[in-house]
N, CA, C and O of each residue as an XYZ file, in Angstrom:
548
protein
N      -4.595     19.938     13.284
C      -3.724     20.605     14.240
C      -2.245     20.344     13.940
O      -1.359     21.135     14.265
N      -2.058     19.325     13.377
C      -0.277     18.773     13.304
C      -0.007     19.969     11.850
O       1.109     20.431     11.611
N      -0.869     20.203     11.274
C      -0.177     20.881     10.211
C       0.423     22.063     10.592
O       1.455     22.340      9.981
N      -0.073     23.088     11.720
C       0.083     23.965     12.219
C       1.119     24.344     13.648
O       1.598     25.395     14.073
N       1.181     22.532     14.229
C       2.250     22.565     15.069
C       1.521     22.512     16.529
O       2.140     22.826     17.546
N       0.212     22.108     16.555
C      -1.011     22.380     17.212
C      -0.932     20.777     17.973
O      -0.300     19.870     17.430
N      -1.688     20.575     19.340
C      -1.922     19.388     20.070
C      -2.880     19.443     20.412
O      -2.923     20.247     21.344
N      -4.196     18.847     20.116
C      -5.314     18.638     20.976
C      -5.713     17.388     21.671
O      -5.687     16.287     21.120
N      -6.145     17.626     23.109
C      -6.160     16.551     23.731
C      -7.546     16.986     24.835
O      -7.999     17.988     25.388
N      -7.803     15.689     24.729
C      -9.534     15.780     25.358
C      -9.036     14.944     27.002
O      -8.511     13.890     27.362
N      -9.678     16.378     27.705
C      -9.186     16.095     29.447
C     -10.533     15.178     29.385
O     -11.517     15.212     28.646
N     -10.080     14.176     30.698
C     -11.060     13.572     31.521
C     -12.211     14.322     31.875
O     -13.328     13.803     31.863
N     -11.954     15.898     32.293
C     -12.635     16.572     33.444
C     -12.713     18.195     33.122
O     -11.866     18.726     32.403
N     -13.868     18.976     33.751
C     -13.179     20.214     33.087
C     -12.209     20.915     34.448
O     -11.752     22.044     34.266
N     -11.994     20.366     35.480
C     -11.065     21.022     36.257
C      -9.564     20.752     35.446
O      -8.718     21.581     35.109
N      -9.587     18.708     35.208
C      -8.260     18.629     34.350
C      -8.235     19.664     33.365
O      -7.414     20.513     33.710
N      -8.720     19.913     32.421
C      -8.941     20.976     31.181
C      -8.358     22.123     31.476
O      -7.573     22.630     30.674
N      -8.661     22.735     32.723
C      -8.212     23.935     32.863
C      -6.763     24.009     33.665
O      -6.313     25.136     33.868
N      -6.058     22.931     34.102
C      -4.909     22.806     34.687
C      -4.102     22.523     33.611
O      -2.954     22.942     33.465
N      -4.852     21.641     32.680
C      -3.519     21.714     31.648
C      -3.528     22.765     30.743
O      -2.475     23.033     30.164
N      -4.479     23.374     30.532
C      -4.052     24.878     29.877
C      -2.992     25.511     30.686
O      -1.869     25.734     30.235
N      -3.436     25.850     32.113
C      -2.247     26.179     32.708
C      -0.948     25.768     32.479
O      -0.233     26.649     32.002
N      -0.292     24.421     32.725
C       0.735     23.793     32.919
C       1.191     24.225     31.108
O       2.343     24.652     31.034
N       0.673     24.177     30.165
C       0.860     24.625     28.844
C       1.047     26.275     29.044
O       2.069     26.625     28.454
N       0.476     27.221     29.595
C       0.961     28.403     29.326
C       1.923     28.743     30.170
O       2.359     29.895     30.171
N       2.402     27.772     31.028
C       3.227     28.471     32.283
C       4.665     27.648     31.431
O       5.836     27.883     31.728
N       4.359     26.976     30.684
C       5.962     26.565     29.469
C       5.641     27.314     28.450
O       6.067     26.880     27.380
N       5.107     28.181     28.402
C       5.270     29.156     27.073
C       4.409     28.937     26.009
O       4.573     29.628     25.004
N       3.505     28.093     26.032
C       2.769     27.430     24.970
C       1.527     28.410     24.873
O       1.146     29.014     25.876
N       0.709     28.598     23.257
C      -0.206     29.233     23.454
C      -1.215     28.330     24.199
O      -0.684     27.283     24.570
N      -2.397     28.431     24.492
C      -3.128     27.427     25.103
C      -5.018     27.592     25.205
O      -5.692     28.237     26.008
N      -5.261     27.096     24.541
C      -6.885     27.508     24.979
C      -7.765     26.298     25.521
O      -7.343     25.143     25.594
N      -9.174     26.750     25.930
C     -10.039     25.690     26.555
C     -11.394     26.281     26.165
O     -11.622     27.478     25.993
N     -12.450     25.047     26.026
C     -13.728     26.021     26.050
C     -14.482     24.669     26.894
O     -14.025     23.584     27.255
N     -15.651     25.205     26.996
C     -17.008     25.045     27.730
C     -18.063     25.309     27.772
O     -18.372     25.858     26.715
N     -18.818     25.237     28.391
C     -20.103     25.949     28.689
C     -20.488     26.084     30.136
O     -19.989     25.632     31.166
N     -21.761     27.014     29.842
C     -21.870     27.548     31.768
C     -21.112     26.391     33.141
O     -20.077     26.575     33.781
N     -21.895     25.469     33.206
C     -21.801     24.314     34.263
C     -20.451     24.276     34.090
O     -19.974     24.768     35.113
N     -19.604     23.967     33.368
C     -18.302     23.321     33.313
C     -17.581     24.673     33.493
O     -16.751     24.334     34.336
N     -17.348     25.971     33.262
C     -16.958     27.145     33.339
C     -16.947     27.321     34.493
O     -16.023     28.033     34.886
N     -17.965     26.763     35.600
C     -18.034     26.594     36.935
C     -17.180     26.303     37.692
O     -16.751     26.898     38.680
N     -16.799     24.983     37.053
C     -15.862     24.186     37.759
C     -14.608     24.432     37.207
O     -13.795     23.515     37.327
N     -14.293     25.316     36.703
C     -12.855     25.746     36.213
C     -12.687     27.362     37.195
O     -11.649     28.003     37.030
N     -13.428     27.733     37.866
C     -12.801     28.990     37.947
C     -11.525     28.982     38.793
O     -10.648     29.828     38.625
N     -11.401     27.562     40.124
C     -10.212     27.920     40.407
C      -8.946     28.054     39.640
O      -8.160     28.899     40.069
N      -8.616     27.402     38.624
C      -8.103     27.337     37.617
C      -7.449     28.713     37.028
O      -6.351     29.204     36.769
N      -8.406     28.918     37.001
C      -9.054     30.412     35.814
C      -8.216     31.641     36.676
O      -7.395     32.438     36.222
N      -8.771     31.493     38.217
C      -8.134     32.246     38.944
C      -6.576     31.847     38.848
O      -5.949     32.904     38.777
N      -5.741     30.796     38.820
C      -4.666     30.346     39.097
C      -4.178     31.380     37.702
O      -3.375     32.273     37.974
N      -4.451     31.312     36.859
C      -3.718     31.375     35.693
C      -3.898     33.444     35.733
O      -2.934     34.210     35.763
N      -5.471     33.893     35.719
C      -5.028     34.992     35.987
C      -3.804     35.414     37.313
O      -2.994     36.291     37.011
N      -3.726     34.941     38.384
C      -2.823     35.419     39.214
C      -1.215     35.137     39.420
O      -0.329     35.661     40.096
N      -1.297     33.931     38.400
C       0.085     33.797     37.781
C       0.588     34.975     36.259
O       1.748     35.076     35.860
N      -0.136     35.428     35.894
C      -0.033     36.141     34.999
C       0.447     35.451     33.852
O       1.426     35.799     33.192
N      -0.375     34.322     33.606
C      -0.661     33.023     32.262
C      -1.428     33.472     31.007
O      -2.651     33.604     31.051
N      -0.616     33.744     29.719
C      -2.271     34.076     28.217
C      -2.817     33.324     28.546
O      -2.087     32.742     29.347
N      -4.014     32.683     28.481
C      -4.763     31.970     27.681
C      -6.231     32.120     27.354
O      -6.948     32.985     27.857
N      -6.535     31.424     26.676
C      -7.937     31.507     25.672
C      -9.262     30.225     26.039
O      -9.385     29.067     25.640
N     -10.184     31.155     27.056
C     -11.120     30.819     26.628
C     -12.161     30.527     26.805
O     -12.568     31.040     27.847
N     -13.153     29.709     26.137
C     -14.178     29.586     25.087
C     -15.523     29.729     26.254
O     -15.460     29.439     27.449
N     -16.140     30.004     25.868
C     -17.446     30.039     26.922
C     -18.375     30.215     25.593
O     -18.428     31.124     24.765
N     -19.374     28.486     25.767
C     -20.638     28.624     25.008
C     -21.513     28.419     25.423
O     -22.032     27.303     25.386
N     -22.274     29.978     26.280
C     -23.471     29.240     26.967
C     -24.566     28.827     26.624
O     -25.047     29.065     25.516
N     -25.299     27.937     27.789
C     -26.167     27.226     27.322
C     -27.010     27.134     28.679
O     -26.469     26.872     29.753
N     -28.486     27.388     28.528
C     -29.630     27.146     29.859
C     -30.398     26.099     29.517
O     -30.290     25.520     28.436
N     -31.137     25.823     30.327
C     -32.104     25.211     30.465
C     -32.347     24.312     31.525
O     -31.621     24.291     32.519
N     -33.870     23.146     31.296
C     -33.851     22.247     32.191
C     -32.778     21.477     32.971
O     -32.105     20.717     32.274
N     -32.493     21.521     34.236
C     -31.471     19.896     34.598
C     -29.906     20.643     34.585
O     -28.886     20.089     34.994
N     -29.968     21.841     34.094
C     -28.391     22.522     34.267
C     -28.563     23.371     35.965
O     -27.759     24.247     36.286
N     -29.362     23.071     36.616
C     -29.948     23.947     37.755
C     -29.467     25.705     37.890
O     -29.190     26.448     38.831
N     -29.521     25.798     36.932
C     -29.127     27.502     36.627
C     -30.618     27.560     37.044
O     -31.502     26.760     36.738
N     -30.732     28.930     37.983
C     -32.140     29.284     38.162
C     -31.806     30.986     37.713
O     -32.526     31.846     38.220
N     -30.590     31.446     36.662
C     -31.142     32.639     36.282
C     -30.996     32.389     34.756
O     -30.999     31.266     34.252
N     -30.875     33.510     34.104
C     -31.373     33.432     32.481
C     -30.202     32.862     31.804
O     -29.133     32.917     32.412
N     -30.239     32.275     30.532
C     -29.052     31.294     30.249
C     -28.106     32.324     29.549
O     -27.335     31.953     28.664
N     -28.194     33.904     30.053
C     -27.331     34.485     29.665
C     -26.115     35.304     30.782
O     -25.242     36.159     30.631
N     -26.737     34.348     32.127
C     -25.897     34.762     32.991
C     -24.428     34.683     33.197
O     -23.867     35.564     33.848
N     -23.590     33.421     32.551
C     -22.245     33.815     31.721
C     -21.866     35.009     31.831
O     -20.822     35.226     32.447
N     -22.493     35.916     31.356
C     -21.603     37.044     30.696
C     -21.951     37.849     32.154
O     -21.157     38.785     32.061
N     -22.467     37.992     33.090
C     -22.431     38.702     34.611
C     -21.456     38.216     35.579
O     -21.004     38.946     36.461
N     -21.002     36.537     35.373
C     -19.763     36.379     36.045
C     -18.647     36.721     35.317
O     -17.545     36.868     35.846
N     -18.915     36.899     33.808
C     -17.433     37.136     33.421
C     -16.916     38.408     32.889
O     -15.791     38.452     32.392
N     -17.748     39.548     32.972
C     -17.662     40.583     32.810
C     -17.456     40.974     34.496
O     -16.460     41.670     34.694
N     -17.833     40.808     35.076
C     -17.597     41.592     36.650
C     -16.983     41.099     37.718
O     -17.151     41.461     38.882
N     -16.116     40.095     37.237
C     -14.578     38.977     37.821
C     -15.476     37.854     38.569
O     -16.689     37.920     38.772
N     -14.792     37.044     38.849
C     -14.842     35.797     39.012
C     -13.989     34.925     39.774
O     -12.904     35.437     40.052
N     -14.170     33.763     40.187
C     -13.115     33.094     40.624
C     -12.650     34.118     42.096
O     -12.958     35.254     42.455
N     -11.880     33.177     42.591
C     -11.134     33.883     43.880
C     -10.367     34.998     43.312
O      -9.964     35.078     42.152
N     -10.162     36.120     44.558
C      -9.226     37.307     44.545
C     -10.095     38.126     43.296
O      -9.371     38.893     42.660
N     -11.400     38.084     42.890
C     -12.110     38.927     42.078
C     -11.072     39.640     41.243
O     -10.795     40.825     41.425
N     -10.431     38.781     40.200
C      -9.698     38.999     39.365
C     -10.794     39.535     38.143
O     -12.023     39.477     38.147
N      -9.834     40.093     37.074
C     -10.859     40.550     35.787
C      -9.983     39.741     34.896
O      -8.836     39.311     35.027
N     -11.262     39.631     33.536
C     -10.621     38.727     32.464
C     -10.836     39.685     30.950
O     -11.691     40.552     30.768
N      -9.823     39.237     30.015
C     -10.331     40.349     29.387
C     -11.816     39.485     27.856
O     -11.736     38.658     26.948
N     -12.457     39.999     28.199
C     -13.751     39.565     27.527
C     -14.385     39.459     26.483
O     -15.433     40.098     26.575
N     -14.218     38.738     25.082
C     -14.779     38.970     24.032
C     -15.684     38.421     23.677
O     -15.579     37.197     23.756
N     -17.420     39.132     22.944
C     -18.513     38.542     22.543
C     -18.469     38.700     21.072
O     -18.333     39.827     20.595
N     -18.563     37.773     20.403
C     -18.867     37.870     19.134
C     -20.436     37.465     18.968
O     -21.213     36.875     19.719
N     -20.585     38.061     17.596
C     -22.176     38.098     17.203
C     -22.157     36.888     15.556
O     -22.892     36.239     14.812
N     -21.270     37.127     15.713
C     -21.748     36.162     13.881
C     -20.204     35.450     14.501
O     -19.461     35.847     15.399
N     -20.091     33.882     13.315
C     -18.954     33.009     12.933
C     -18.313     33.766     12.875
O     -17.620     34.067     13.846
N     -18.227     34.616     11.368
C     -16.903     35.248     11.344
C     -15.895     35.880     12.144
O     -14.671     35.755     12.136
N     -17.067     36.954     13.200
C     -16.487     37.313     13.627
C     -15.939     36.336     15.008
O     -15.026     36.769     15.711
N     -16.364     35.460     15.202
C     -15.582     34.591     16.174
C     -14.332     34.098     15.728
O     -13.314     34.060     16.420
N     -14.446     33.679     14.424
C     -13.131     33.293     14.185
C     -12.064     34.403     14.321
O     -10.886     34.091     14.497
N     -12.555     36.018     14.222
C     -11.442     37.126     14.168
C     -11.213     37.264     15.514
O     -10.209     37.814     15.967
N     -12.351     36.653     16.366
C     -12.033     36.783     17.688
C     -11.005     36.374     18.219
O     -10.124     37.048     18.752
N     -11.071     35.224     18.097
C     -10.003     33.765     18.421
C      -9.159     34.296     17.915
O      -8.580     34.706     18.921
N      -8.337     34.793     16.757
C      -6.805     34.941     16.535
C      -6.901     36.573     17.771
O      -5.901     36.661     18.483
N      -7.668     37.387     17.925
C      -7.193     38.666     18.301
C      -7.210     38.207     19.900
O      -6.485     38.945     20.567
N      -7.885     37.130     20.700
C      -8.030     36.642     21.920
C      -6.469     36.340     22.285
O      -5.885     36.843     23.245
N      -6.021     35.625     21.551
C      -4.263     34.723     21.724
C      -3.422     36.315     21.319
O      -2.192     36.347     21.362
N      -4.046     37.290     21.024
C      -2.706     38.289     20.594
C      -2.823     39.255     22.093
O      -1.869     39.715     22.722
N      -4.134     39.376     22.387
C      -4.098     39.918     23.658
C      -4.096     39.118     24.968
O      -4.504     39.796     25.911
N      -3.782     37.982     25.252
C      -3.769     37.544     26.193
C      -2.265     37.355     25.975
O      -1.681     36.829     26.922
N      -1.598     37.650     25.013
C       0.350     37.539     24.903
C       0.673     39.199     25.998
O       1.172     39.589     27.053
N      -0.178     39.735     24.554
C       0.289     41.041     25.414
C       0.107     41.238     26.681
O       1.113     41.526     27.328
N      -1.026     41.156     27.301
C      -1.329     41.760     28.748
C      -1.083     40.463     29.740
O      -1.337     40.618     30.935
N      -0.692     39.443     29.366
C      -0.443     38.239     29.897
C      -1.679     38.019     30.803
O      -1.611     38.027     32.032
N      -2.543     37.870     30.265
C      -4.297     37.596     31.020
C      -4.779     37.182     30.256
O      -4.869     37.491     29.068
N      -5.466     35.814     31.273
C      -6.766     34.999     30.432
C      -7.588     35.656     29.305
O      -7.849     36.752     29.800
N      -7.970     35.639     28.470
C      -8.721     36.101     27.467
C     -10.392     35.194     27.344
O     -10.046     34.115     26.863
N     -11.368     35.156     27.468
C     -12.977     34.968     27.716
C     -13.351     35.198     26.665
O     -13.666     36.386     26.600
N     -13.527     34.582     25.577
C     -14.805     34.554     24.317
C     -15.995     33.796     24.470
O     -16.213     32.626     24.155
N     -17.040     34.993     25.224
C     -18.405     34.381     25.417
C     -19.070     34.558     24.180
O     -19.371     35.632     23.661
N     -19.316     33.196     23.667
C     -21.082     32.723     22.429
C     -21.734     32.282     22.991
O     -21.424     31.492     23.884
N     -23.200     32.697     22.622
C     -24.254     32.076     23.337
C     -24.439     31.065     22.381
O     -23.780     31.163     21.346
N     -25.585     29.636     22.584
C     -25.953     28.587     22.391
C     -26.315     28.675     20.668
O     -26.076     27.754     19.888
N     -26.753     29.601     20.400
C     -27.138     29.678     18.800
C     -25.970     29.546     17.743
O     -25.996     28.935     16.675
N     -24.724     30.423     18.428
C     -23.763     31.067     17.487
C     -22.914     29.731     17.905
O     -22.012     29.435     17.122
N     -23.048     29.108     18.753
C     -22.268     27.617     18.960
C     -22.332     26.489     17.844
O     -21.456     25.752     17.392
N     -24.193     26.669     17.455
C     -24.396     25.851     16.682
C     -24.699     25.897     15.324
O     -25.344     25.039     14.721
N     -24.206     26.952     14.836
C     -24.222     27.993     13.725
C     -22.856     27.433     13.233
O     -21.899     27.113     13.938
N     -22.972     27.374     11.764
C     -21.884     27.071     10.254
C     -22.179     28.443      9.364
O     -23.191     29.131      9.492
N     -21.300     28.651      8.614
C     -21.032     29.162      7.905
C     -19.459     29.464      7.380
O     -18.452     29.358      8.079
N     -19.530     29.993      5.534
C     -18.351     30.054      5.192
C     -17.474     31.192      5.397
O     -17.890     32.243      4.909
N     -16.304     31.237      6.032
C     -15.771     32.362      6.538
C     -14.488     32.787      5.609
O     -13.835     33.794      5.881
C-alpha cells in the first residue's frame, strides 16, 4: 500500500470499519471496506450515513451462508438487500457482481471511478467461491 500512497488499517469492529471509511471519504480520501453477510449487517447504519451524506466509497461484500451465521435464507441473500436499498431512508447503492478474479479486479478500479462520479457508495457483491479463488490477472 505505501508504494501507492495507500493506508490500511484493521478496525476493532465492523461498525468501526464503516465509520472510518466515512470519516476518510468525508476528507476527500478514496476509501473502501469489505465483509461478509453478518458484518454487512452491522454496517448498514454507516452505509446509510455515507449514502445520505453523499460520500464515494467502495464496498466489498463476500458472501457467505451457512451453519451458526443464523441466516435462515439462501447464502445468496446479499444481493436482495443490496440490490433493492438498504439501511435507513431506503437509499440505493450502486451495485457490482463480478463472476471471475479478473473481472473483480476491473471491478474495483471501475467501483472508485463511479462512486467519484455519482458521489455514492459503490457495492461489489462475490459470493464465497470467487472470495476464495486465485488466479493470474
Amino acid at each position: 500500500m505505501k508504494e501507492v500512497g495507500g493506508v490500511f488499517l484493521q478496525a476493532e469492529s465492523e461498525i468501526a470499519a464503516i465509520n472510518m471509511v466515512y470519516g476518510a471519504a468525508a476528507t476527500g480520501a478514496r476509501a473502501m471496506t469489505s465483509s461478509s453477510g453478518p458484518g454487512i449487517s452491522l454496517k448498514q447504519e454507516g452505509l446509510s450515513y455515507l449514502a445520505g451524506a453523499e460520500l464515494p466509497a467502495v464496498i466489498v461484500n463476500v458472501m457467505r451462508g451457512g451453519p451458526g451465521l443464523g441466516n435462515i435464507a439462501p447464502s445468496q441473500s446479499d444481493y436482495f438487500q443490496a440490490t433493492r436499498g438498504g439501511g435507513h431512508g431506503d437509499y440505493h447503492l450502486i451495485v457490482l457482481a463480478p463472476n471471475s478474479v479478473q473481472e473483480m479486479l476491473d471491478l474495483a478500479h471501475l467501483a472508485f471511478e463511479l462512486a467519484d462520479k455519482y458521489r455514492n457508495p459503490v457495492m461489489i457483491l462475490a459470493d464465497a467461491i470467487l472470495g476464495q479463488m486465485m488466479e493470474g490477472v
